[in-house]
LUMLUMGU-796541 format. One record per residue: x, y, z of N, C-alpha, C, O in turn; residue in three letters. Coordinates in Angstrom, 3 decimals, padded with zeros to 6 digits, always signed. Example, Ala and Ser with C-alpha at 12.3 -4.5 7.8 and 13.67 -1.06 7.14 Angstrom:
+----------+----------+----------+----------+----------+----------+----------+----------+----------+----------+----------+----------+------+
!       nX !       nY !       nZ !      caX !      caY !      caZ !       cX !       cY !       cZ !       oX !       oY !       oZ ! rest !
+----------+----------+----------+----------+----------+----------+----------+----------+----------+----------+----------+----------+------+
! +013.190 ! -005.690 ! +007.800 ! +012.300 ! -004.500 ! +007.800 ! +013.200 ! -003.300 ! +007.800 ! +014.236 ! -003.319 ! +008.465 !  ala !
! +012.850 ! -002.250 ! +007.080 ! +013.670 ! -001.060 ! +007.140 ! +012.900 ! +000.030 ! +007.870 ! +013.409 ! +001.138 ! +008.039 !  ser !
+----------+----------+----------+----------+----------+----------+----------+----------+----------+----------+----------+----------+------+
This chain:
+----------+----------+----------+----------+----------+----------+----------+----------+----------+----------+----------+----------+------+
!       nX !       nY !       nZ !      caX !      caY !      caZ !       cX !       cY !       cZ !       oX !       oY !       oZ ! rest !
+----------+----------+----------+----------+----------+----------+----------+----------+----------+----------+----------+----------+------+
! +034.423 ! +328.084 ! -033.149 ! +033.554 ! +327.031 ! -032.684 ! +034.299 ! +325.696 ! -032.755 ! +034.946 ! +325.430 ! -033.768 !  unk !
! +034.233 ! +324.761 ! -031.625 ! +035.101 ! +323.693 ! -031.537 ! +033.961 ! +322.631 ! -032.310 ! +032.739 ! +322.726 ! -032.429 !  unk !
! +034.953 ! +321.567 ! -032.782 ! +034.093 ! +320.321 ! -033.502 ! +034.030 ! +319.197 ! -032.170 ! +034.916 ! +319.026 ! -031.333 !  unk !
! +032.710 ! +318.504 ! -032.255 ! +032.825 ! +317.465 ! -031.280 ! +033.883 ! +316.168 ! -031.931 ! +033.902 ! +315.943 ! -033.141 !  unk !
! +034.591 ! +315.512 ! -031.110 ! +034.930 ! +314.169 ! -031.266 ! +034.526 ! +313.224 ! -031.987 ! +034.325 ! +312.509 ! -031.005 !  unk !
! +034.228 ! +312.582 ! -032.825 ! +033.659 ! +311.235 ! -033.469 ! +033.484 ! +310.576 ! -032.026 ! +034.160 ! +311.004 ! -031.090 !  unk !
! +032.550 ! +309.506 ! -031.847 ! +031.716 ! +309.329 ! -030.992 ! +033.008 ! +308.227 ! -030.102 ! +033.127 ! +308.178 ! -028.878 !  unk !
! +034.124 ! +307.179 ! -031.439 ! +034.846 ! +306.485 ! -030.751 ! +036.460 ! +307.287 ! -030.398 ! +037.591 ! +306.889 ! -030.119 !  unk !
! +035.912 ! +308.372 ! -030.564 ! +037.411 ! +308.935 ! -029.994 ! +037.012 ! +309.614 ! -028.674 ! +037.874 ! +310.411 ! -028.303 !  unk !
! +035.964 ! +309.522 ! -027.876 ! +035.504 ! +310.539 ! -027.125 ! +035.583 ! +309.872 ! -025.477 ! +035.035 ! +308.793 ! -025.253 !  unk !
! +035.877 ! +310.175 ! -025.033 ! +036.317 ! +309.570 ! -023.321 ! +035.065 ! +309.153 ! -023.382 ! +034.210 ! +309.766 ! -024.021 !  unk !
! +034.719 ! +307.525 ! -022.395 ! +033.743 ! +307.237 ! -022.206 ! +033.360 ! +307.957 ! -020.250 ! +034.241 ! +308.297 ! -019.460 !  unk !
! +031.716 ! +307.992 ! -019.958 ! +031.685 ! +308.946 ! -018.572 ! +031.597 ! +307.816 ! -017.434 ! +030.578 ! +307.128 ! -017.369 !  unk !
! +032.479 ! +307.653 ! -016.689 ! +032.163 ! +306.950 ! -015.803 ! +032.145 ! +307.585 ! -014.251 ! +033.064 ! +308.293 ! -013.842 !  unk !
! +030.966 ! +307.233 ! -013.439 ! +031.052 ! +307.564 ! -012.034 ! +032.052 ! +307.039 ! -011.372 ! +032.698 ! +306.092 ! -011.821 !  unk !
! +032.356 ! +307.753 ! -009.906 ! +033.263 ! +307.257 ! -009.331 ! +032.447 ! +306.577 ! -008.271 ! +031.542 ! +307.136 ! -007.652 !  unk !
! +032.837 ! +305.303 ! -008.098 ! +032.038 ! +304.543 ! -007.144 ! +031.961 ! +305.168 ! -005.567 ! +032.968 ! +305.813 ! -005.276 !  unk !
! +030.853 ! +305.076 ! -004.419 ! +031.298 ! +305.823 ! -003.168 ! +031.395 ! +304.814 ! -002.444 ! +031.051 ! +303.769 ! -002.998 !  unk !
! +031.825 ! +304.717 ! -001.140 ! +032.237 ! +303.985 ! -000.585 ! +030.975 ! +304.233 ! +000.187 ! +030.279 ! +305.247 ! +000.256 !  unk !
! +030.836 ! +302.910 ! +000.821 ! +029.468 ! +302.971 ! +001.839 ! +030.246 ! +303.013 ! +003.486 ! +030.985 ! +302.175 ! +004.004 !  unk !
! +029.640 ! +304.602 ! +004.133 ! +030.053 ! +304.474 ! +005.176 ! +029.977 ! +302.778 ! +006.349 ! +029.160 ! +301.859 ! +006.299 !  unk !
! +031.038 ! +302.945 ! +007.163 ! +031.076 ! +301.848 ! +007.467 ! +030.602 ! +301.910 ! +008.950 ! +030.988 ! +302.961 ! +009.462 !  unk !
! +029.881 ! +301.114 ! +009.815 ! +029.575 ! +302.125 ! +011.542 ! +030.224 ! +301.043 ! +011.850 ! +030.433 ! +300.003 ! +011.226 !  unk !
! +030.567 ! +301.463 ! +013.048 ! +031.831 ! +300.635 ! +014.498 ! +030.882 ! +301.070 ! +015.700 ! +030.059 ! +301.985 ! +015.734 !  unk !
! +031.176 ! +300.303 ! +016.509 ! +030.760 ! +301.171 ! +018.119 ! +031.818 ! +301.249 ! +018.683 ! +032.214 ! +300.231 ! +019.251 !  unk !
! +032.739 ! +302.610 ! +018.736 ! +034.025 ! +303.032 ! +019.185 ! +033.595 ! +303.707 ! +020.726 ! +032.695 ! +304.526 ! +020.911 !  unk !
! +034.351 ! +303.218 ! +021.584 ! +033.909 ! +303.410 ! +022.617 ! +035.237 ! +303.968 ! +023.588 ! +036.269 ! +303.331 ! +023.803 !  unk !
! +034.837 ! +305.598 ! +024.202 ! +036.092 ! +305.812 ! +023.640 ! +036.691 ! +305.875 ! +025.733 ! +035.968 ! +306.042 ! +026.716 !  unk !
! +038.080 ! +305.680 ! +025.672 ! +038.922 ! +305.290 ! +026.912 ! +038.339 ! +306.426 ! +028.111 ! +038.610 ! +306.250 ! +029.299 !  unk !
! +037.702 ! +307.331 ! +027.750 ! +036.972 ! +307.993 ! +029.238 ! +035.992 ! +307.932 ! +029.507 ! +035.404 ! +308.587 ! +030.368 !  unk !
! +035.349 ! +306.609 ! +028.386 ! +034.002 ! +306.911 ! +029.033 ! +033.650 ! +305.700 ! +030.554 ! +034.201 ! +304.599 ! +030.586 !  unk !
! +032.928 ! +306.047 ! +031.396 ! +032.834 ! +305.873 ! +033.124 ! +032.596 ! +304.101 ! +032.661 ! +032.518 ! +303.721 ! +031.493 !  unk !
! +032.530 ! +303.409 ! +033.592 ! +032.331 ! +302.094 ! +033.768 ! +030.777 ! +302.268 ! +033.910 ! +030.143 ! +301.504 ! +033.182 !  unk !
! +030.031 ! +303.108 ! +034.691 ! +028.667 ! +303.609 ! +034.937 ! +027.536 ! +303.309 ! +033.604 ! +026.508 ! +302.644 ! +033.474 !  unk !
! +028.627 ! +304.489 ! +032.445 ! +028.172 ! +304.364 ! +031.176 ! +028.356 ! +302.888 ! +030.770 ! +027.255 ! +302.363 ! +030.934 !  unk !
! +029.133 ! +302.087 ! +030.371 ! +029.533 ! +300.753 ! +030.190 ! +028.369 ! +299.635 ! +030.625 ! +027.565 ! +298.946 ! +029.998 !  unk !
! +028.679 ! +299.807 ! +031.908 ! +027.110 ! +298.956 ! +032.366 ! +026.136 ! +299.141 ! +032.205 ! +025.511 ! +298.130 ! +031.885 !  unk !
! +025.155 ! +300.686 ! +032.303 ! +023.879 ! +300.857 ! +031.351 ! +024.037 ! +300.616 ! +030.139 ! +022.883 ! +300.400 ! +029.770 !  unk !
! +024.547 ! +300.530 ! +029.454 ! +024.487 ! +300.031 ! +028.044 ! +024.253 ! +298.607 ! +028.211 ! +023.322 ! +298.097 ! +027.589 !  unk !
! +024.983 ! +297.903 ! +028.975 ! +024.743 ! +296.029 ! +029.046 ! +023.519 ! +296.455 ! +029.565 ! +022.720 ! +296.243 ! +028.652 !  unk !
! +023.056 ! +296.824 ! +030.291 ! +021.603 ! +296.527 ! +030.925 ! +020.867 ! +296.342 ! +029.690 ! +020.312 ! +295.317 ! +029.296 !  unk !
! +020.981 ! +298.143 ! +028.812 ! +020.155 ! +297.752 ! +027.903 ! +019.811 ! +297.019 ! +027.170 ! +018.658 ! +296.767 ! +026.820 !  unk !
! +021.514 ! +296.238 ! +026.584 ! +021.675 ! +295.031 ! +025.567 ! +020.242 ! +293.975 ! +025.768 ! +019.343 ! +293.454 ! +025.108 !  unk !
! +020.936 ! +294.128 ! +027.650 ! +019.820 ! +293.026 ! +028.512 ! +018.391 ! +292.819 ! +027.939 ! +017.869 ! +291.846 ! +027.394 !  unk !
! +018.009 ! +293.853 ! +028.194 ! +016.705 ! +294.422 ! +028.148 ! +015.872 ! +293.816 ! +026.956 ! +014.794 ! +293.223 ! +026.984 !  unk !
! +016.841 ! +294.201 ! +025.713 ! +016.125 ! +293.725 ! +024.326 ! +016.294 ! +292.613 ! +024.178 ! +015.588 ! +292.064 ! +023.331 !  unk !
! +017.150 ! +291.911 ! +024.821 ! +017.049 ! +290.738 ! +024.365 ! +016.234 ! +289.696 ! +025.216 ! +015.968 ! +288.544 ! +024.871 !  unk !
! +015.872 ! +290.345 ! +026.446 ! +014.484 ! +289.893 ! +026.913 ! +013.844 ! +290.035 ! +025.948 ! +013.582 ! +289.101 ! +025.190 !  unk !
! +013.451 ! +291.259 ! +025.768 ! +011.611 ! +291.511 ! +024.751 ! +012.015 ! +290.887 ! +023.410 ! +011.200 ! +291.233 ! +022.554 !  unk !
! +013.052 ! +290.029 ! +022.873 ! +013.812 ! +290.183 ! +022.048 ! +013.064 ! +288.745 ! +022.309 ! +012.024 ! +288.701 ! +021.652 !  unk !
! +013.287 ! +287.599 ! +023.052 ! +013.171 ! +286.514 ! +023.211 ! +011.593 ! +285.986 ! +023.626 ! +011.180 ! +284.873 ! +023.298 !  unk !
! +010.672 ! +287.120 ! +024.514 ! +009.768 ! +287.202 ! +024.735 ! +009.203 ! +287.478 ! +023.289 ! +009.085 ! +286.339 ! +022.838 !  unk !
! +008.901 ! +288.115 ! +022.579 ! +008.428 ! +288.233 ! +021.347 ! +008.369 ! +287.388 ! +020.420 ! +007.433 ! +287.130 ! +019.663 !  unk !
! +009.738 ! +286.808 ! +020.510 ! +010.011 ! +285.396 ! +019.600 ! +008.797 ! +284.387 ! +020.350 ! +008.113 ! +283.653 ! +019.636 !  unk !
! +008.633 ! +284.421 ! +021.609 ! +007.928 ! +283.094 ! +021.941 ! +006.421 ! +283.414 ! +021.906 ! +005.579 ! +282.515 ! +021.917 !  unk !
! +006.114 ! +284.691 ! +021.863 ! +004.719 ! +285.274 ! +021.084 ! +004.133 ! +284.650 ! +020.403 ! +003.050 ! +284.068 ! +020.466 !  unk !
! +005.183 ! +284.814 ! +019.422 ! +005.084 ! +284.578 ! +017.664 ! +004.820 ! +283.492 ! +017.439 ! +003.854 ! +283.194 ! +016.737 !  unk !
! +005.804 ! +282.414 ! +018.110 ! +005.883 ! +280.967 ! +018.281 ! +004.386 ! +280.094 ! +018.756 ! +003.955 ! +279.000 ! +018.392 !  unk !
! +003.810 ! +281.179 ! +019.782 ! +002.467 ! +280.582 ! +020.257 ! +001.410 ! +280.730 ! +019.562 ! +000.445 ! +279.976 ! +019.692 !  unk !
! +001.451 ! +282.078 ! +018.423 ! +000.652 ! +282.550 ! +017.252 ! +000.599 ! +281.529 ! +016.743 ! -000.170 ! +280.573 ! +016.841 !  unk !
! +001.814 ! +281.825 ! +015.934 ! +002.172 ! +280.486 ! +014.698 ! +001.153 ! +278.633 ! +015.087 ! +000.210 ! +278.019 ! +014.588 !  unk !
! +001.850 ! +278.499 ! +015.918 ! +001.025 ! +277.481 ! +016.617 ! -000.848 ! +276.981 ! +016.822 ! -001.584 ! +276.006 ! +016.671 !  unk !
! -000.892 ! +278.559 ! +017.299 ! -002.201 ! +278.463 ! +017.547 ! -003.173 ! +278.556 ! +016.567 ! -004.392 ! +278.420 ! +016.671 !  unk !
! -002.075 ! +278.953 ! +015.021 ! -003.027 ! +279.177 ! +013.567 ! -002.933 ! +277.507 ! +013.140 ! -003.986 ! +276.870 ! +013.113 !  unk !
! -001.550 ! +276.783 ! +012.789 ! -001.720 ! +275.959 ! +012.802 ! -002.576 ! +274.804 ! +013.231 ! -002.951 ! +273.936 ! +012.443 !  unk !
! -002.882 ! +274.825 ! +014.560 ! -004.020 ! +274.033 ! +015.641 ! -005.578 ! +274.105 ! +014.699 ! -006.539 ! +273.355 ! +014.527 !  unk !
! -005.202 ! +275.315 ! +014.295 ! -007.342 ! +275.788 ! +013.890 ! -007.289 ! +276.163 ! +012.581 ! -008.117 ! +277.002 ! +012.227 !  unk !
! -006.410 ! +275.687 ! +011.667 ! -006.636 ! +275.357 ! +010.157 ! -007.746 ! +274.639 ! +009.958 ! -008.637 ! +275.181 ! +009.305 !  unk !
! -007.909 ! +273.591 ! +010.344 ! -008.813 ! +272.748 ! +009.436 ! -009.768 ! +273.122 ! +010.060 ! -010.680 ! +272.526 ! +009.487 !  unk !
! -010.361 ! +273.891 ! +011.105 ! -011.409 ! +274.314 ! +011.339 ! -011.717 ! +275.224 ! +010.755 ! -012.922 ! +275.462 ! +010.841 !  unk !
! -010.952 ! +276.134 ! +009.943 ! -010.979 ! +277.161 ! +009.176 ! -011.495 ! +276.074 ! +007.684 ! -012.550 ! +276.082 ! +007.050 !  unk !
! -010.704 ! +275.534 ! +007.582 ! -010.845 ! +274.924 ! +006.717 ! -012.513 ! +274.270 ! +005.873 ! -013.125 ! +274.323 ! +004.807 !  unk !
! -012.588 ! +273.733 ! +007.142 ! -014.257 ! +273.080 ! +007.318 ! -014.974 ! +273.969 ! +007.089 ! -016.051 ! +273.520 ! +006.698 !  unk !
! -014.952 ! +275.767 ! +007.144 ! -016.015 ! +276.044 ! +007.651 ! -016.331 ! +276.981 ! +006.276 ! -017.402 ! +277.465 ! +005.909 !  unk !
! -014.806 ! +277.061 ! +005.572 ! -014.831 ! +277.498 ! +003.825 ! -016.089 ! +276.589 ! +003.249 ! -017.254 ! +276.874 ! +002.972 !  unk !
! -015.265 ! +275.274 ! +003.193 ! -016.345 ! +274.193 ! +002.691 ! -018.023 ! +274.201 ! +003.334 ! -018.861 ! +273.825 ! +002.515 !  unk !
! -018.444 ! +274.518 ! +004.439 ! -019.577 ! +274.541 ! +004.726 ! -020.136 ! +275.524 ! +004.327 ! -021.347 ! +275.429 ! +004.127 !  unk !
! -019.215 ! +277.270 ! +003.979 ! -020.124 ! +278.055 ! +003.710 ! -020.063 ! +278.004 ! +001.729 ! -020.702 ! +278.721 ! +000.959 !  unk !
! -019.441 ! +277.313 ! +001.517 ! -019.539 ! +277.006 ! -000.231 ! -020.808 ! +276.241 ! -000.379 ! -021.684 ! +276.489 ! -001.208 !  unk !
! -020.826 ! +274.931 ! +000.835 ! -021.747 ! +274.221 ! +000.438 ! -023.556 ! +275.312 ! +000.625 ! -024.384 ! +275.512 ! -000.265 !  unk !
! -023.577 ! +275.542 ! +001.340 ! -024.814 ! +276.969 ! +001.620 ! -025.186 ! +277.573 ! +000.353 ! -026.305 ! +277.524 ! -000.158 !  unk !
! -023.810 ! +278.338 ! -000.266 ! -024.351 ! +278.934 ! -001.323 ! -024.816 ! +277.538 ! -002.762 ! -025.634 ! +277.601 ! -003.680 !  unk !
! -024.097 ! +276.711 ! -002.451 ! -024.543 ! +275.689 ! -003.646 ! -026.209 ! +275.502 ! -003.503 ! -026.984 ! +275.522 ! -004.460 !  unk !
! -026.573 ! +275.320 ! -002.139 ! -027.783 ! +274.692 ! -001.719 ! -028.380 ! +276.205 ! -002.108 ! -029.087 ! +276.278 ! -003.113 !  unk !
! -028.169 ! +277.151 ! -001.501 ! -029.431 ! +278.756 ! -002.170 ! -029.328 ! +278.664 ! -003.650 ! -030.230 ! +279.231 ! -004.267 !  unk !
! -028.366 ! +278.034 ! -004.374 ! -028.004 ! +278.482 ! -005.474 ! -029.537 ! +277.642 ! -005.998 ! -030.498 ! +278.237 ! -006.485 !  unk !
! -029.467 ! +276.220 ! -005.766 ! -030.369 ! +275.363 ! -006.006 ! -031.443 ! +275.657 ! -006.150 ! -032.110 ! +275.846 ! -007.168 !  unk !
! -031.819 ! +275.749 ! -004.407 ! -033.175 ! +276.445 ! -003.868 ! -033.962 ! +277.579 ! -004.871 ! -035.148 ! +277.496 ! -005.189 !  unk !
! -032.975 ! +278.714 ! -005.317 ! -033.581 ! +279.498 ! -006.198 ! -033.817 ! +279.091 ! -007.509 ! -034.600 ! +279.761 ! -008.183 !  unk !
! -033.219 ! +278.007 ! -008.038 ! -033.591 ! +277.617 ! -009.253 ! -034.901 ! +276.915 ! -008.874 ! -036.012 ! +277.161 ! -009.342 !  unk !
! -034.603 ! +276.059 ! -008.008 ! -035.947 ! +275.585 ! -007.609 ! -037.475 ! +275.969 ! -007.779 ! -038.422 ! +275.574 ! -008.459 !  unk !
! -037.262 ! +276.840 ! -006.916 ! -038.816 ! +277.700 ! -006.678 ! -038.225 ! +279.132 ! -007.499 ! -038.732 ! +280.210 ! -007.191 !  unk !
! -037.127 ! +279.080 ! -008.558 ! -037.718 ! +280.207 ! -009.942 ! -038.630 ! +279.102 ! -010.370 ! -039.847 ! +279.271 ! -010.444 !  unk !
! -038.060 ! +278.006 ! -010.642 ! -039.203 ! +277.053 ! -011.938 ! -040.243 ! +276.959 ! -011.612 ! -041.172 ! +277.083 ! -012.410 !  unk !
! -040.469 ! +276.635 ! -009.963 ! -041.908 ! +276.457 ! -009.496 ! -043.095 ! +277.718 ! -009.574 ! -044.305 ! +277.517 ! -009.680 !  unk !
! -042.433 ! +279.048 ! -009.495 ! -042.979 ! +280.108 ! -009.414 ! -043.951 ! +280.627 ! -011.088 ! -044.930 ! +281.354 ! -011.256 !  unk !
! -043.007 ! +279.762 ! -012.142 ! -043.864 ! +280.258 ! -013.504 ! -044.557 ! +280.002 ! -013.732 ! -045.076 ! +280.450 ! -014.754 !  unk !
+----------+----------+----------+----------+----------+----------+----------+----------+----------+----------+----------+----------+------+
């Protein structure tokens, strides 16, 4: 039966780090000019909906901004409601005894 090591004589375990695959777009010398240009189309393409989307967002953004404080106002009006029922029921509890 073998004896273990004392704990500071004992190789410490270390992983070997992995390398994180790396991607390229290798594009390789036969492929057709055909292929070449549908691919730009596509580039095209997204970066329409790419730019269209952005200006979506932009009109969202905007249009929340515009109607804050109407949002705003209308927190405060429905707080003020419950203050006033809150009242009201104390009210006519006292009146009711």
């Amino acid at each position: 039966m073998r004896r273990k090591k004392p704990g500071y004589l004992r190789q410490p375990h270390f992983e070997v780090p992995r390398k994180k695959p790396r991607y390229c777009i290798f594009i390789h010398p036969a492929t057709s000019l055909h292929d070449l240009h549908h691919v730009q189309v596509l580039f095209a393409a997204q970066a329409k909906l790419l730019a269209e989307a952005t200006e979506h967002v932009f009109q969202l953004q905007t249009q929340k901004k515009e109607n804050q404080h109407k949002i705003d106002r209308l927190h405060d009006y429905e707080q003020q409601i419950e203050q006033h029922l809150k009242i009201h029921d104390l009210w006519f509890g006292i009146m009711n005894f």
